[in-house]
Every structure is written in C-alpha cells, then in structure tokens.
C-alpha positions as CSV (number, residue, x, y, z in Angstrom):
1,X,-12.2,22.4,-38.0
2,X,-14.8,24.3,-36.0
3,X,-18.5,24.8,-37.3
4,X,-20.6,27.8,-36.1
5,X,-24.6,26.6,-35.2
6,X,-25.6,29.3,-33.7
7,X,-27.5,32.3,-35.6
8,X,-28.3,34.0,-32.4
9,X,-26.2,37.5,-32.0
10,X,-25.4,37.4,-28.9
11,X,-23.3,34.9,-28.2
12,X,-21.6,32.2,-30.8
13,X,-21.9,28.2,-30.5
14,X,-19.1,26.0,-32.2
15,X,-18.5,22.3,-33.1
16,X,-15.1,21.7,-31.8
17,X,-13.1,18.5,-33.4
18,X,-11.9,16.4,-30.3
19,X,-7.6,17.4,-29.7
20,X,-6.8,13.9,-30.3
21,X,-8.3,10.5,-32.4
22,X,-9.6,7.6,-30.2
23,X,-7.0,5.2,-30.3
24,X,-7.3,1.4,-29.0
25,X,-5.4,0.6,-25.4
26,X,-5.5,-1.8,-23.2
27,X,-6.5,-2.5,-19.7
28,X,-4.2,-4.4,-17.2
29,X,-4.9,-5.6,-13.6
30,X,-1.5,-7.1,-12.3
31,X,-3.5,-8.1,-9.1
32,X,-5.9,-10.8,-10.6
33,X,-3.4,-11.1,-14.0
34,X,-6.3,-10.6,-16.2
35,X,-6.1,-7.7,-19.3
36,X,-8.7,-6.5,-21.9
37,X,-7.9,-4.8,-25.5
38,X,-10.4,-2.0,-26.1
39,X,-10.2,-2.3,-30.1
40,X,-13.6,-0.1,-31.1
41,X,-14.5,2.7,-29.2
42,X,-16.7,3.1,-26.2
43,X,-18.5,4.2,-23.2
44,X,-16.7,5.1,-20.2
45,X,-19.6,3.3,-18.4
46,X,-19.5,0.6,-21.4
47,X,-16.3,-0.2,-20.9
48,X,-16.7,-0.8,-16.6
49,X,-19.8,-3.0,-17.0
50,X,-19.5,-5.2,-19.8
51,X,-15.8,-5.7,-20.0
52,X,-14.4,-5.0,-16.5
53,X,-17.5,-6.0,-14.5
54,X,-16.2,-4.7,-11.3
55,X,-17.1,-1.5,-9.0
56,X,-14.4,0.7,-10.9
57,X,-15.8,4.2,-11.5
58,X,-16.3,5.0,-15.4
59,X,-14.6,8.6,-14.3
60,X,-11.8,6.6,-13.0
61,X,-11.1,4.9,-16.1
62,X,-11.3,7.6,-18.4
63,X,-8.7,9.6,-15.7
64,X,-6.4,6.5,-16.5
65,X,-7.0,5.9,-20.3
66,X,-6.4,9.7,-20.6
67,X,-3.3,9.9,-18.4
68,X,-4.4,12.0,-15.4
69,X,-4.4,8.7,-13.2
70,X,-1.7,6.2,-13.3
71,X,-4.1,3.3,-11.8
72,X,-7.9,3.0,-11.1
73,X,-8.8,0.5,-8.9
74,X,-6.0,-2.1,-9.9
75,X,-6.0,-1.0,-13.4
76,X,-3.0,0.0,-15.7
77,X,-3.3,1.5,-19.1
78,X,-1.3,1.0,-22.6
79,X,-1.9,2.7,-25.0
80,X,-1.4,0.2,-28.6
C-alpha cells in the first residue's frame, strides 16, 4: 500500500511496501563445509561481520540472497 508524505506540489513522495517479505535462508560455503541460518532479519554488513567474519562484500551477499549472484566468495544460498 503506498502512503503519500509529501505536501509539496510539485512533485509527490511515496512509502513503497517492499515486493517481497524477508524470509530466513541460509548461507553455505562447500569449501570450508561450514553453513549459517539467517533466522531474524538483518544487515547486509551485519550478516558479513558477525556471522560470516570473512572479507565477503555485504553487496555481494545481498546479490546472492536476492538471486542476481549464484555464489559470493564461496557462498551458496537457500532460501528455507
């Protein structure tokens, strides 16, 4: 449902609901056989340093997680 905010007349500013609901996945790195369950959602940037904890680019895993990539850096995605 979109929201208009602005009152100025010449132009119009609207709230946009996101196209789809956050939904939990989870990460998989074949290479070192280690995988992570995102349950709650988060930070791209969350996600690299407190759960991966390597030099993956946060762009990079957001690519993945929303299917423009097919691995970042070792990294598969699943979507639960």
């Amino acid at each position: 449902m979109d929201q208009t905010v602005s009152t100025d007349k010449r132009f119009t500013a609207e709230i946009l609901e996101p196209a789809d609901s956050w939904r939990p996945f989870k990460l998989i790195n074949d290479r070192s056989r280690i995988a992570y369950t995102i349950h709650e959602e988060m930070g791209w940037t969350e996600i690299v340093r407190e759960v991966l904890k390597d030099n993956t680019p946060p762009s990079s895993i957001c690519a993945l997680v929303r299917g423009r990539y097919k691995t970042a850096n070792g990294w598969r995605c699943e979507h639960l």
